[in-house]
Structure formats: C-alpha cells, structure tokens
C-alpha positions in Angstrom: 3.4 12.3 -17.1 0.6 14.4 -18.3 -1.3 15.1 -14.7 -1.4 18.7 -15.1 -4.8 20.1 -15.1 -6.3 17.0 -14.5 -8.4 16.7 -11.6 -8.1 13.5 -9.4 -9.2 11.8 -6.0 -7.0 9.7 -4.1 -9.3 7.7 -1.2 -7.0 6.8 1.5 -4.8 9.6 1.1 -4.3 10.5 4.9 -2.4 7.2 4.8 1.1 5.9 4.2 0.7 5.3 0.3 -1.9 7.7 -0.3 -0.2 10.8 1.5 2.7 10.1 -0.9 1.3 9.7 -3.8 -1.4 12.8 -3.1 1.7 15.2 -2.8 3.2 13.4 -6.2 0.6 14.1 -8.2 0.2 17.8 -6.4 3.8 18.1 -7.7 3.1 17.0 -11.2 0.1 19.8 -11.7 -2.8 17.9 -11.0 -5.5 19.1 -9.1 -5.4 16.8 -5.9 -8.6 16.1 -3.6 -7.9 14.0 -0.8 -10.5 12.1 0.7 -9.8 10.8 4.5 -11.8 9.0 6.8 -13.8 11.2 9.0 -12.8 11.5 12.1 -13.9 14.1 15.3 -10.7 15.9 15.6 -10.9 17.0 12.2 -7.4 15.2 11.4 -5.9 14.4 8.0 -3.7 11.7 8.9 -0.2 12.3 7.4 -1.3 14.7 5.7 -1.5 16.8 8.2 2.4 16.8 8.5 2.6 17.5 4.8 3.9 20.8 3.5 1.7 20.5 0.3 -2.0 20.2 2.7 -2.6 23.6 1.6 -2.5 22.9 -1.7 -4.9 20.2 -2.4 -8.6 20.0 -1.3 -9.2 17.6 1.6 -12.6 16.0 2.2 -13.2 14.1 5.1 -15.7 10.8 4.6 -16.2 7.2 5.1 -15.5 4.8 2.0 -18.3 2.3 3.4 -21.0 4.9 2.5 -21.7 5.2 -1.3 -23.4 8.9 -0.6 -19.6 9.6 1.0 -18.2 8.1 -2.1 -19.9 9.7 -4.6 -19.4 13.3 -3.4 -16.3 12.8 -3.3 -15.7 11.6 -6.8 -17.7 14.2 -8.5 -16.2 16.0 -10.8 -12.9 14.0 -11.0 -11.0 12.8 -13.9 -9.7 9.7 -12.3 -9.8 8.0 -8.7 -6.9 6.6 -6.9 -8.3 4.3 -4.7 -5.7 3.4 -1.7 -8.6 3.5 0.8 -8.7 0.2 3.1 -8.5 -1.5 5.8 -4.4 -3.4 6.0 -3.3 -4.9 9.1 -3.1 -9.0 8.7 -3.3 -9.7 12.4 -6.6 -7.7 13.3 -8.0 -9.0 10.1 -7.8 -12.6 12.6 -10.1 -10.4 14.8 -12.4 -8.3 13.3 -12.9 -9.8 9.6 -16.3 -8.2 9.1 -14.8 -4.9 9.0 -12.4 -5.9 6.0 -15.9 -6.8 4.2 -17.2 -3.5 4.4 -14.2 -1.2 3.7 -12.1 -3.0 1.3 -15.1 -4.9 -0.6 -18.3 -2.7 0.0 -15.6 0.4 -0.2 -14.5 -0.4 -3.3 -18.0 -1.3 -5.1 -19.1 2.1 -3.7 -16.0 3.7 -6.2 -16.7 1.2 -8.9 -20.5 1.9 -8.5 -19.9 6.0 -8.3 -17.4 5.7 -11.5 -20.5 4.3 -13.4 -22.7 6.8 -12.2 -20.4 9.6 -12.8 -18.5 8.5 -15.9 -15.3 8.5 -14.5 -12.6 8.6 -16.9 -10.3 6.3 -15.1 -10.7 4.0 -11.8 -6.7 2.7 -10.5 -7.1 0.2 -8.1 -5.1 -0.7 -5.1 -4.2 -4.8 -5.1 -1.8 -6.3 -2.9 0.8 -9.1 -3.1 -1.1 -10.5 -0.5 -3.6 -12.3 -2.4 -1.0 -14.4 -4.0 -0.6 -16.4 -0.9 2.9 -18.3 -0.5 4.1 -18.5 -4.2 3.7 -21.8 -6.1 6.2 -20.7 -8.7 8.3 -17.8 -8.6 8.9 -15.1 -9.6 5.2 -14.6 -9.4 3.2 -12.9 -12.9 0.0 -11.9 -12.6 -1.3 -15.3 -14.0 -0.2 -16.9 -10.5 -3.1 -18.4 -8.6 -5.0 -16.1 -6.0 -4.9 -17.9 -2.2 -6.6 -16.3 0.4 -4.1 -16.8 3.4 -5.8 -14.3 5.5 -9.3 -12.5 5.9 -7.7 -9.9 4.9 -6.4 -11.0 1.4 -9.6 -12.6 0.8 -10.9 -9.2 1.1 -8.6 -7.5 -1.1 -9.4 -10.7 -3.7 -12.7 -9.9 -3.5 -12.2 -6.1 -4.5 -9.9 -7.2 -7.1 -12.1 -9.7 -8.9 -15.4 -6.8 -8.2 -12.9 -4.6 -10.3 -12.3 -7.5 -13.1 -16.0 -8.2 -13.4 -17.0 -4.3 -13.9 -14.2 -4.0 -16.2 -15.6 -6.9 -18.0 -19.5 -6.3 -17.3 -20.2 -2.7 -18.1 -16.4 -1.3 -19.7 -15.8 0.5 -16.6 -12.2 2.0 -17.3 -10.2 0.7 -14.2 -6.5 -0.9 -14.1 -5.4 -2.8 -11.2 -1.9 -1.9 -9.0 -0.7 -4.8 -7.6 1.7 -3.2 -5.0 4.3 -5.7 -3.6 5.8 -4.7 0.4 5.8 -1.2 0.0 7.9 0.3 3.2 9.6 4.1 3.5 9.0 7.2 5.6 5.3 7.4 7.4 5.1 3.8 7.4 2.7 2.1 10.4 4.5 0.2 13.3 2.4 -2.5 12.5 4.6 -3.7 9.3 7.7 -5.9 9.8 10.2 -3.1 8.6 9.2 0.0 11.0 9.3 -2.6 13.9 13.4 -4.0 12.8 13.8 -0.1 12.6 12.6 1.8 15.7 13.8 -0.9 17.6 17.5 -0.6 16.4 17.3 3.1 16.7 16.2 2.5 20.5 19.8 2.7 22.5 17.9 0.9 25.3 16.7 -2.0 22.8 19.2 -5.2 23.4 16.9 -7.6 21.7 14.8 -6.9 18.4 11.8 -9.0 18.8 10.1 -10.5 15.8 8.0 -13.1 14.4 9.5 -15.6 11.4 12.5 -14.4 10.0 12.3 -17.3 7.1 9.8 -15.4 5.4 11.2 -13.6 2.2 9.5 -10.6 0.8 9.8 -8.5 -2.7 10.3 -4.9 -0.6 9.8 -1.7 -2.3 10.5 2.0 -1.8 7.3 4.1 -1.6 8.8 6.4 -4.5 9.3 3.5 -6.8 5.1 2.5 -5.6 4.2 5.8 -5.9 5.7 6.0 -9.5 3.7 3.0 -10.8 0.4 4.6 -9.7 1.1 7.3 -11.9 2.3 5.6 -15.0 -0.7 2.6 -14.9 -3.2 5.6 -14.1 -1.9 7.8 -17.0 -0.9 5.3 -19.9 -3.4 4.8 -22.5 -2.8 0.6 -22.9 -3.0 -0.2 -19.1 -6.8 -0.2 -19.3 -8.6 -3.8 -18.0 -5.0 -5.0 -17.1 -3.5 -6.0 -13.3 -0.1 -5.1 -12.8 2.7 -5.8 -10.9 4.8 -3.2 -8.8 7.6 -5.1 -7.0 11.3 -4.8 -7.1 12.0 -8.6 -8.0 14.4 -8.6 -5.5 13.4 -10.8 -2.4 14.8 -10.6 1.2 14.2 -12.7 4.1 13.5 -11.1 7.0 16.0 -12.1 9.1 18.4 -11.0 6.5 16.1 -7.6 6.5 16.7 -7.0 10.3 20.7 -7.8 9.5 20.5 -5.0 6.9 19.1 -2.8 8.9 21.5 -3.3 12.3 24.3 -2.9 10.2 22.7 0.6 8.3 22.2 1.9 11.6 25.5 0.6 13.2 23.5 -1.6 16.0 25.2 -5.2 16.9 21.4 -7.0 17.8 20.2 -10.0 19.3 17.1 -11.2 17.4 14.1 -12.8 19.9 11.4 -14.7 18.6 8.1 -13.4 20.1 5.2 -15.9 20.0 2.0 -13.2 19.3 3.8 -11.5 16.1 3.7 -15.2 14.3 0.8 -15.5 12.0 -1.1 -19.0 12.3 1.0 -21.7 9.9 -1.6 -22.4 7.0 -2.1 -17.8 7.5 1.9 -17.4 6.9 3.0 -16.4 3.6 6.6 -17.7 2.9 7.6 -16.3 -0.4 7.1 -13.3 -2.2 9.2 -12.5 -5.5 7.4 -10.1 -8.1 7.7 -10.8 -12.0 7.6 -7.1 -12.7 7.7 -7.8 -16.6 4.3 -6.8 -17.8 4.9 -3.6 -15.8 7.8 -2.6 -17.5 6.8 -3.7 -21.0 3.4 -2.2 -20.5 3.7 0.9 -19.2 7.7 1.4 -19.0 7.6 1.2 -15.3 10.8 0.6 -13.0 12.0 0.7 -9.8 14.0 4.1 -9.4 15.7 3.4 -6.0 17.0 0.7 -5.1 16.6 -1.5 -1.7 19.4 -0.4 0.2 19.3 3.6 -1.0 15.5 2.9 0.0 16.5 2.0 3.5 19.1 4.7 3.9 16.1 7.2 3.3 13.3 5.5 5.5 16.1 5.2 8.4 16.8 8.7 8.0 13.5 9.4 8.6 12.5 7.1 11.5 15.5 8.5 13.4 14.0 11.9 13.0 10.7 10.9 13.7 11.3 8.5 16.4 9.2 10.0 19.2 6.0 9.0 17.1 6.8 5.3 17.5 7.0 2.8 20.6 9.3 0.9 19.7 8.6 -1.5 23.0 4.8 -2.7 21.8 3.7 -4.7 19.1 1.2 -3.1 17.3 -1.1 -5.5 15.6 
C-alpha cells in the first residue's frame, strides 16, 4: 500500500464501514479526514469510540449539500465515498430520502471531484443491485434489478459514476461490497439480529424473517482491504469490482452457525414484519470475486467462521448497545 502521505476523505466514516476503513488508512500513514453527518450533539458516530479519533480530522456535514461536499473534499488526494442511506425496509417507507443521499450525494462528490481535480473517486456499490442472481456466481457483467428503492438508488449512483467516468474521464473505480458484517455493525442487518439474540440468556426463540435466503458474507477486514487496494492500484481506474468471499450461506444455516459459536441450543421463529415483500426479496447472492483478484490481487484474508469468532467476541462485549428484543428496521 502506498497511503502514506497521502491525504484522503472518507464520507460516511462515522459508520460501520467507514469507521473501519478511516482507522485503516490512519494506520497505513495517510492523512485521514472524516466527514460525518452533522448532527446537534456534535457526535462522530463510531468514531467516537475509536482510539485513533484524535488522529484524523473530522468534519461534520451533510452529503445532500454540494457546498458541504465540496469543503470537505478540498484539498484531498482521493475520496472514499461510503456515505448513504442502507436500511432495505425504511427504503419501503421513505424512498425520497434514498434519492437525495445516495444519488444527489453522490453527484455532489462526482461534481466536487470535477471541480477540484480529484486524483481518485472509490465508490461504494452494493450487491444489492444485482437482485436475486440469474446465474451464479455473479461477475460484474450480471444484469442490474432493482428489487428495492433502495438498490435502485444505489443503481442510480453507480451508473452516475459510469457515465462521469465515461463523459468527462473523471478517475473513479467502483466497490461492489457483497454482505459485509463484523464488529459496529447496525441491528438492523440479519447477522447482529441472530447474534444479540443468542447472546441474550433470556432469548428462547431467535426471531427472523426468510432463512432460505443465501448470502456471499464478508468480514469487514477483508471489505476494508479491497477499498484500499481498488483506491491505490494504478489499473482499477473506470472498472466495478467485486468484493465478496464466494462463499454463500443461507441464513438459516447462518443463525445455526452462530448458536453453535456461542454454545446456544435455539428455536428459530418466523416473524411476519422482518419479511421483505416477495418480488422485494433477494434469494441468492454468490460473488465471482475473479476480476478482483486478477485486477488488483485482492482476497479475502479471514475467513467466514474466524470472521464470526471476532464479530461475536465483540457483540458480547458490547451487548448493552443492542436490544436484542426489537426489530430495528
């Protein structure tokens, strides 16, 4: 990696990716500001918790507002831009506000990066837009199916980033992040939910939605380490790249793993409100990780199961931040 001295943004970085990656690239040298969505309280998110904060520059703003954007960006080598809005189920309710910060947000960065010259724009994808997979594993050539507002959002960033790319050379490459899960991660995704509820002594019954569904999941170190490798190799420019295990899990078979990792005997309870409308509900996810690996030399460095070890470790330690008895949409 060759971060050192360089100075970089991450948007989103108060979050569960960003806050990971921010301290990464801290500890490879580079110059790290962290933009976070304003807020009264003057909080930073997770970074807040982070033993690094002190060490990078954090700037509080809004991703929706290009004057936000730009200030932010000035004077930055490259932009990691994790900043978005990621929950599927509100996405049912409030699908204007997925518009504006994961489309408008991102043609505020693309827009800044022209006006700036930003050396390099990495994008944050999603497996998501792939839609239950018509072949598998699934390249980067698979068809894009909006199953959600919410990956029709992130669709429409990701084709915004193409057409700049392709319109006005804008130096951007695409990170198409398959089910990223690990420590810091929101209630709201399937794993957290399997895992504060086993850790719960009181918990007899883990409630969930499918548990056909079968996802490509990845550790947050293995995501983190693709960032860096598309943002710094010379050859990923223009290109959309994969970041999955290709490895797939159901999730019943998930919630198994996980009771037996945390030595729980459970009784699995299907609960109508966490099961995403039929024609919404993505069946299949399996990642052809082979253009990131011949590209750019990415690949996974921890596997499932030593990935779940860590983010169990750390949810039992942290378990007081999570309510494991609501569903968190």
């Amino acid at each position: 990696m060759t971060w050192s001295g360089k100075s970089v943004l991450v948007t989103g970085a108060g979050g569960f990716i960003g806050s990971h990656l921010a301290e990464a690239l801290t500890e490879a040298g580079a110059t790290v500001r962290a933009m976070v969505h304003y807020n009264s309280s003057g909080r930073a998110g997770w970074l807040d918790e982070s033993p690094m904060r002190q060490n990078m520059e954090i700037v509080a703003g809004d991703i929706t507002d290009s004057g936000s954007v730009l200030h932010a960006m000035d004077g930055c080598d490259a932009v990691f831009h994790l900043a978005a809005l990621i929950a599927i189920p509100y996405s049912y309710t409030a699908p204007a506000s997925y518009v504006q910060t994961n489309v408008v947000g991102t043609l505020n960065v693309l827009e800044g990066a022209r006006r700036l010259g930003t050396s390099r724009i990495i994008h944050t994808s999603t497996s998501e837009v792939y839609g239950t997979a018509l072949s598998v594993p699934i390249s980067e050539e698979h068809p894009l199916q909006a199953q959600s507002p919410y990956s029709a959002s992130k669709i429409g960033a990701d084709k915004l980033v193409e057409s700049y790319y392709r319109s006005f050379d804008t130096p951007v490459v695409t990170v198409r992040p398959f089910n990223t899960f690990g420590p810091r991660q929101s209630a709201r995704a399937v794993l957290p939910t399997i895992i504060t509820q086993c850790l719960k002594p009181d918990v007899t019954k883990i409630r969930l939605g499918s548990l056909t569904p079968t996802r490509d999941l990845n550790y947050v170190a293995n995501t983190v380490h693709g960032f860096m490798m598309a943002g710094d190799h010379p050859d990923s420019l223009g290109h959309t790249l994969n970041i999955g295990s290709g490895r797939e899990i159901s999730i019943g078979d998930l919630a198994a793993t996980i009771a037996r990792l945390t030595g729980r005997e459970i009784t699995i309870e299907s609960d109508e409100q966490r099961i995403r409308p039929a024609k919404s509900e993505v069946e299949r996810l399996l990642a052809d990780n082979t253009l990131a690996r011949k590209l750019i030399g990415w690949e996974p460095l921890f596997t499932l199961e030593q990935g779940l070890e860590r983010t169990i470790e750390w949810f039992r330690e942290n378990l007081s931040g999570y309510r494991a008895d609501v569903y968190n949409v």
